[in-house]
N, C-alpha and C positions, 0 to 999 in steps of 0.2 A: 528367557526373559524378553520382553516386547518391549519394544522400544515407544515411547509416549514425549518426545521431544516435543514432537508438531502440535498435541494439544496442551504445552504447559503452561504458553505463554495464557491461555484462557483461565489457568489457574490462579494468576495476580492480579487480573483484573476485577474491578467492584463490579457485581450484578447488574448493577443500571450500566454498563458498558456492554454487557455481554448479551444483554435483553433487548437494547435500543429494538424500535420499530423502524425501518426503512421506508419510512414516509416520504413524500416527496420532499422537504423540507429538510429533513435529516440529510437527502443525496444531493440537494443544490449547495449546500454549506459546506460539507463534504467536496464538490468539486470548485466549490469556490476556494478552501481552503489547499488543495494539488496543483491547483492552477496559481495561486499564490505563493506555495512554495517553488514550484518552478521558475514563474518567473525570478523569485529567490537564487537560484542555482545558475540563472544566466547572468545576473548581475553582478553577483559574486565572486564566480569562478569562470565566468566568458564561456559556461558549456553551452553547446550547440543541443537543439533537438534529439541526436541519435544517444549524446551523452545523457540527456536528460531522461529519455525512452531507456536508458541501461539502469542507470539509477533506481526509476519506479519497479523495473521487473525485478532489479535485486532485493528492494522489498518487501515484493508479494511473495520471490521465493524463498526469502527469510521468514515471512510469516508462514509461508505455505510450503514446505522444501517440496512436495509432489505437485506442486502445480503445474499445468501444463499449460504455457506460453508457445503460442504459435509468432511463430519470429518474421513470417509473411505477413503478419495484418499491420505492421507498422512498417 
């Protein structure tokens, strides 16, 4: 039996989420809105950048568990 965690969360989502276009538009709103929950997370909780950098990768590797994060580029 194969395991299909990694693509279930696609299963709940509405079509128009899972179709967007990566427009230019769509990735400046998008990092406007990371950049504004960050700073959310410094306000909040006093975390530091390195905390914040932990935060986003636990994330991606909640949304992606194979993802592969090189721990150098930050």
């Amino acid at each position: 039996m194969e395991d299909h965690a990694e693509d279930s969360w696609l299963e709940t989502m509405p079509a128009e989420v899972v179709n967007i276009k990566w427009t230019d538009e769509f990735i400046a709103n998008a990092q406007h809105e990371l950049t504004a929950m960050v700073k959310d997370w410094k306000y909040d909780y006093g975390a530091d950048d390195k905390a914040c950098i932990a935060m986003l990768s636990w994330m991606i590797l909640r949304l992606k568990p194979g993802a592969d994060i090189d721990s150098n580029s930050f």
